[in-house]
C-alpha positions, 0 to 999 in steps of 0.5 A, spaced: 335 832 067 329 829 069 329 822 072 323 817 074 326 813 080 318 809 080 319 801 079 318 799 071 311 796 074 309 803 076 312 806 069 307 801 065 301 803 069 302 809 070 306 812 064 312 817 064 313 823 063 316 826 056 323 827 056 325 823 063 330 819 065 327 812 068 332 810 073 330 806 079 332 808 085 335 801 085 338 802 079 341 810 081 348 809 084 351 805 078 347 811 073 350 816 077 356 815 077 356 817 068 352 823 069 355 830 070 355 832 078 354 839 075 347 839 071 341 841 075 336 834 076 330 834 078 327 827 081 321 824 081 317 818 084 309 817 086 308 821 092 315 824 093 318 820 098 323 817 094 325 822 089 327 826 096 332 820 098 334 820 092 336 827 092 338 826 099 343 821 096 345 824 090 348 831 095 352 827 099 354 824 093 357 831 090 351 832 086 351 840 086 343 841 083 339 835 085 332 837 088 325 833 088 319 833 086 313 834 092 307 830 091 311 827 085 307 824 080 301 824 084 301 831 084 300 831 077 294 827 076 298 821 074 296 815 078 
């Protein structure tokens, strides 16, 4: 599972990547509460930092596979 935790603003700017799940980090404990604690999710945001909250959150939570993405879309050449 692929999830975007950047703001709507940033999405529209910016663009998403194809195939993510665009849930703000906001938004993340009530959609976390529907999705499987078992699927490995790899988390992304502009540069990382709040993709690694996320990701630290969603451990705590139970989540077994969470992990996010350095650089985050930044590092992908999406500004």
């Amino acid at each position: 599972m692929l999830i975007d935790v950047r703001e709507p603003m940033e999405w529209a700017t910016t663009g998403t990547l194809p195939g993510a799940e665009l849930i703000s980090l906001a938004g993340l404990p009530a959609a976390a509460e529907m999705m499987d604690r078992s699927t490995p999710i790899l988390i992304v945001c502009a540069t990382g930092a709040r993709s690694t909250t996320a990701a630290a959150w969603l451990t705590s939570m139970g989540f077994e596979r969470p992990a996010s993405l350095a650089g985050g879309v930044v590092a992908l050449g999406m500004r």
